[in-house]
N, C-alpha and C positions, 0 to 999 in steps of 0.2 A: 735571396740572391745577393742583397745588398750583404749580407753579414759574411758570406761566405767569399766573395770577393776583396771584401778589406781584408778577412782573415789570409785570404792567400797570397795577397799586395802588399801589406799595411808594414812594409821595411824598410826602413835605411835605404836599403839601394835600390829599391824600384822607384819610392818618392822619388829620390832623387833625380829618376831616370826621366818619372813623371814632367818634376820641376823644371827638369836642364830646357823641355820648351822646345825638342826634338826627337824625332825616332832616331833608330838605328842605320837610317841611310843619309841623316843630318837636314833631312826636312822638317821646318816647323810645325809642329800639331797644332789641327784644329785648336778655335778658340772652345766649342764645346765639349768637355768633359767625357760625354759620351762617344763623341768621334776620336776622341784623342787615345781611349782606352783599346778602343776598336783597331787606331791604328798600330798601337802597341801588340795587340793581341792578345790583351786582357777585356776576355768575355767572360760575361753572368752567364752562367747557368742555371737550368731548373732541375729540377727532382728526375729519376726516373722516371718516366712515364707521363709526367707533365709536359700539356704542351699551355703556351702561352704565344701572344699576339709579340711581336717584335717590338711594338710601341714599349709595352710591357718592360723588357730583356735593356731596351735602352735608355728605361726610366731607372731601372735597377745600377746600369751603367753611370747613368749623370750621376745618381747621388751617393754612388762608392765613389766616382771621379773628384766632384767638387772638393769636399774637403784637403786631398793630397795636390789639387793645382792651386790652393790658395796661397 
């Protein structure tokens, strides 16, 4: 989830989008990574037919998040 997420993020201008430290309605995003991505609209997904525990989907979110809010 994590691989498939940077893969789909991991640009120029969504970092940026990440960094600027706001959504699209000019509210500050969460400090945590995973709330921040969420609030974007940048969600992990799983495989077909997989299902997984949400805790899961947001552990996969922090750790594509972290590195692009540093």
């Amino acid at each position: 989830m994590v691989s498939a997420l940077l893969a789909q993020r991991w640009n120029a201008g969504d970092v940026e989008v990440l960094a600027s430290g706001v959504d699209a309605g000019g509210r500050k995003l969460p400090s945590n990574a995973w709330m921040a991505l969420r609030r974007l609209g940048w969600t992990a997904a799983t495989l077909v037919g997989v299902r997984v525990n949400d805790r899961i989907v947001r552990m996969a979110q922090e750790q594509a998040g972290v590195p692009c809010a540093r």
